[in-house]
C-alpha positions in Angstrom: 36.8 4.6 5.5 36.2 8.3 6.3 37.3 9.2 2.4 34.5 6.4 1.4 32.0 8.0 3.3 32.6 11.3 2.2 32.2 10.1 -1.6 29.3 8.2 -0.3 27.2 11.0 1.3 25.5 13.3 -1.5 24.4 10.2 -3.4 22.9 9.1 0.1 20.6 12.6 -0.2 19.5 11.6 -3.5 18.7 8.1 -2.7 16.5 9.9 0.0 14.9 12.3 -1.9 13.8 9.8 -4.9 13.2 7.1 -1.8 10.8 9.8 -0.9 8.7 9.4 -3.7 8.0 6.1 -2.6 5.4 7.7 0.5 3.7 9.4 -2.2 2.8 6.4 -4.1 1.9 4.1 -1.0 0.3 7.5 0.6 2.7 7.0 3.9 4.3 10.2 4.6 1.5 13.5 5.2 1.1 16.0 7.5 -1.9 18.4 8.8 -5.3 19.0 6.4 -4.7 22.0 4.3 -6.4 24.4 1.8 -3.0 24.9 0.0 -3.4 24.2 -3.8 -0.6 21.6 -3.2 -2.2 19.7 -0.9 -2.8 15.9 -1.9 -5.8 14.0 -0.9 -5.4 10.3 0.6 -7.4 7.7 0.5 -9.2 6.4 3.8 -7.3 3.2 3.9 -4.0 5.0 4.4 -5.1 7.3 7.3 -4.3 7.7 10.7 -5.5 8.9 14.1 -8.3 11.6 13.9 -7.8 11.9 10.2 -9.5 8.7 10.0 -13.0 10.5 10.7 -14.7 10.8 7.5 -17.5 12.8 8.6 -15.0 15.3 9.9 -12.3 14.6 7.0 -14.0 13.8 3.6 -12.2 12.3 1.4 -13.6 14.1 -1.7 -12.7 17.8 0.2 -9.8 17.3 2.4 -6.0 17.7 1.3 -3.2 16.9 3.5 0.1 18.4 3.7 2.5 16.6 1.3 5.4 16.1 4.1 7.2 13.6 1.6 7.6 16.7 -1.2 9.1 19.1 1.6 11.6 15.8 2.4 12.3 15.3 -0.9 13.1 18.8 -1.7 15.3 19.9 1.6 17.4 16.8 0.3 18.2 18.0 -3.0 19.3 21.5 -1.1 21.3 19.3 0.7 23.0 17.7 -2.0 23.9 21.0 -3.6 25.2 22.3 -0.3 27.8 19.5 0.2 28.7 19.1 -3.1 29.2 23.1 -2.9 31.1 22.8 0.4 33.0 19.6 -0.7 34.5 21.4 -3.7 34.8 25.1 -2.7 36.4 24.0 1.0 38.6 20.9 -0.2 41.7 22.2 1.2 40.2 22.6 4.4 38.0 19.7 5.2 39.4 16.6 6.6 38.2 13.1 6.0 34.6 12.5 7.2 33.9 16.4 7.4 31.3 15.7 4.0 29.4 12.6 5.7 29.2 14.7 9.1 27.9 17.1 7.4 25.5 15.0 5.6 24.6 13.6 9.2 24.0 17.1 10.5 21.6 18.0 7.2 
């Protein structure tokens, strides 16, 4: 089972990172108002807690922290480090090493 999950666990961080992309589209996953020029506005629907406050948080001027894209792209590092580590250390690594690995990215 350990080999299994080992095989299993980089196409686990890419089902997370394009899974990600799914809180863009259904504006879910955002952190902190920002000036960044990445920032993404949300609609006031999809708020929460204070950022609900329009006259504090226009919708037309504020942009939120895209949470999701950071996710999405510390995943795909994370694939490319176990892949890395599961082919340069091979010899070394027991069964299940890759998927706790994955567990500890």
């Amino acid at each position: 089972m350990a080999r299994y999950l080992d095989i299993a666990a980089p196409a686990l961080l890419i089902g997370q990172a394009i899974g990600r992309w799914g809180n863009f589209v259904n504006q879910e996953l955002y952190g902190p108002p920002t000036n960044l020029p990445w920032g993404i506005s949300i609609d006031a629907a999809h708020r929460y807690g204070a950022f609900t406050d329009l006259a504090q948080y226009p919708v037309e001027r504020t942009r939120f922290q895209p949470d999701f894209l950071y996710e999405s792209f510390l995943n795909v590092i994370g694939f490319i480090v176990l892949v890395i580590v599961a082919r340069r250390l091979q010899h070394r690594l027991k069964d299940g090493d890759v998927f706790l690995l994955y567990l500890i990215w």
